[in-house]
N, C-alpha and C positions, 0 to 999 in steps of 0.2 A: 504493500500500500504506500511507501516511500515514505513513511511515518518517523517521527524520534524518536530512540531504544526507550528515554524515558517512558511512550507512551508504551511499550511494552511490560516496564515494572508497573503500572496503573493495573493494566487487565490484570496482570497476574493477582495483584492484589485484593483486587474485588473478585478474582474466581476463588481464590486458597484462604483469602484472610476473611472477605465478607461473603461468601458463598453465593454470589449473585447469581440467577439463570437465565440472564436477560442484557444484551449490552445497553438497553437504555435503564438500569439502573446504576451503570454506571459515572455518576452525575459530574467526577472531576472529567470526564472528559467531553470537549465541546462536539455537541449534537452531529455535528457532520459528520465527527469521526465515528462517533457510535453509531449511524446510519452506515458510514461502510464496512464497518465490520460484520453488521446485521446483515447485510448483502454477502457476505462473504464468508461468514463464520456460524456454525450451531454451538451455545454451552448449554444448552437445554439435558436436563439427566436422564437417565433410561426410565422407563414406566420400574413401579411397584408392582406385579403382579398380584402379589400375596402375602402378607402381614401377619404374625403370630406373635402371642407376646405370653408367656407364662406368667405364674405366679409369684415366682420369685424374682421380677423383672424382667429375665431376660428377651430379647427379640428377634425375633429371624422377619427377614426381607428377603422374598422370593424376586430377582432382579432381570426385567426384559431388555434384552440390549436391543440394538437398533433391527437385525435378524431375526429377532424372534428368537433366538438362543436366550437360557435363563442360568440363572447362577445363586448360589446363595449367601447373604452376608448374615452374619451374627451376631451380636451387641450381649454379652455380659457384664451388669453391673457387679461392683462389689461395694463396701464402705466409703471406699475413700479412693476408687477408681471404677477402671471401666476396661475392657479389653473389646475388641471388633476384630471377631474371625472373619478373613475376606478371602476369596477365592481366588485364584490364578488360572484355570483352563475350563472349558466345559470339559465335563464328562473327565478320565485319566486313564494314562493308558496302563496304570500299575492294577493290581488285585487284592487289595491289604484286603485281608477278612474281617476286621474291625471297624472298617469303612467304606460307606453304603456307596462313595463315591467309586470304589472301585468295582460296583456293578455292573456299572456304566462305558459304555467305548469312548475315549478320547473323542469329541465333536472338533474342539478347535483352543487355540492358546485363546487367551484374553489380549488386548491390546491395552497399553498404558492407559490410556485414558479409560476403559474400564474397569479396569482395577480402583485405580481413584475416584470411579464413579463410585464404588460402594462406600468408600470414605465419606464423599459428598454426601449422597444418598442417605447415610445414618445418621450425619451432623444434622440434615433436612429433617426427618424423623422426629430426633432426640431434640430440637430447638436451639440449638449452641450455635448459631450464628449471631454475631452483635447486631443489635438493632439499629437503625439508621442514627448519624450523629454521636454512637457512641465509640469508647474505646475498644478495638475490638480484643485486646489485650484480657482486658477485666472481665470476660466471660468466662466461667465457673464452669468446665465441662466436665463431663460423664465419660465422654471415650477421651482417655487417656492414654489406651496402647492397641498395638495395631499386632496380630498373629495370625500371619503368614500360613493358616494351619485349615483352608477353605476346601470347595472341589478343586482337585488338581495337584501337582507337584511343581513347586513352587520352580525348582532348579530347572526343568524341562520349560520352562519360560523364561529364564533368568533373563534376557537384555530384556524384556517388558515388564518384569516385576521390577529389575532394576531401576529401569526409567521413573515408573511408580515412584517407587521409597525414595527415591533421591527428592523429587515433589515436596513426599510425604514430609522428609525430614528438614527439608528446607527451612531456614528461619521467616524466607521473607513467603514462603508456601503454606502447607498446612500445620507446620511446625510442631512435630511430633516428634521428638528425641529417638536419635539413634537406640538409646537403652533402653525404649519404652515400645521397640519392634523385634518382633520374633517371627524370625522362618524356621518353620518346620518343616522336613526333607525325609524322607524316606532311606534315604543313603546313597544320594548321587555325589560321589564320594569327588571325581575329577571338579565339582562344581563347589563344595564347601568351602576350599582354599580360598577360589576366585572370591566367594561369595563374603569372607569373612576379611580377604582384604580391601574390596571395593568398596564395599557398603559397610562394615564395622557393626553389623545388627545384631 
């Protein structure tokens, strides 16, 4: 669009820090601009399908991505945090007998940006977006960690779960501490190394 990189830290910041789905909520930037990115860009989030929520809080979100392939994310509260199981592929090509996921055939990896949709998608849900005018700092959230532990093997996706978590952990993105993310892997043993010195999770 021949734009100023500044206006690129703007969106970012109203997509990861104010969770906007709309470029005309994005008000620091002047009208024209958000008229061409609406022309040119979707941040709208995949459908909810299906919502569940137990009794002891926690929630499952049954998630439509743009295909019609579904996935699912997780949200367990505890006292004084919160963890969000998020997925990595439809369907996997492994067989753990402990998980339903491995009933399933491998459909397709996830793409970065949906991976982070379930992120978005829960923050949506749970309310922990700051309200207009305020700091968004000062919001008091529930999901506090993010495991890597959804449908899928996380390692057999690694450059798009990658891309994810780097978002994820970003100060000026969703800003979720390296030590408050966990990949859990099946034992894709050539990929733990990579995975433990890129990403530090």
């Amino acid at each position: 669009l021949g734009l100023p990189a500044f206006r690129a830290r703007q969106v970012w910041h109203w997509l990861y820090h104010r969770g906007v789905t709309s470029f005309e909520a994005m008000t620091t930037l002047a009208k024209p601009v958000r008229e061409q990115l609406a022309e040119r860009f979707s941040i709208e989030r995949p459908a909810v399908s299906r919502e569940q929520a137990s009794v002891d809080g926690t929630r499952k979100w049954l998630i439509k991505m743009n295909d019609g392939q579904e996935v699912e994310a997780v949200h367990i509260p505890e006292t004084d945090r919160g963890a969000l199981c998020v997925s990595s592929q439809v369907g996997c090509t492994l067989t753990c007998r402990f998980c339903h996921t491995g009933t399933q055939p491998l459909v397709r990896n996830l793409g970065p940006d949906e991976i982070l949709s379930q992120i978005l998608s829960a923050r949506d849900a749970l309310g922990e977006w700051p309200a207009p005018g305020t700091n968004p700092n000062n919001v008091t959230s529930t999901l506090t960690n993010i495991v890597m532990m959804g449908m899928g093997e996380p390692l057999y996706n690694y450059d798009n779960v990658a891309k994810a978590l780097r978002i994820a952990m970003d100060g000026e993105g969703v800003a979720i501490s390296k030590r408050r993310i966990t990949l859990s892997t099946s034992g894709v043993v050539p990929m733990m190394e990579r995975c433990g010195a890129e990403l530090g999770v």
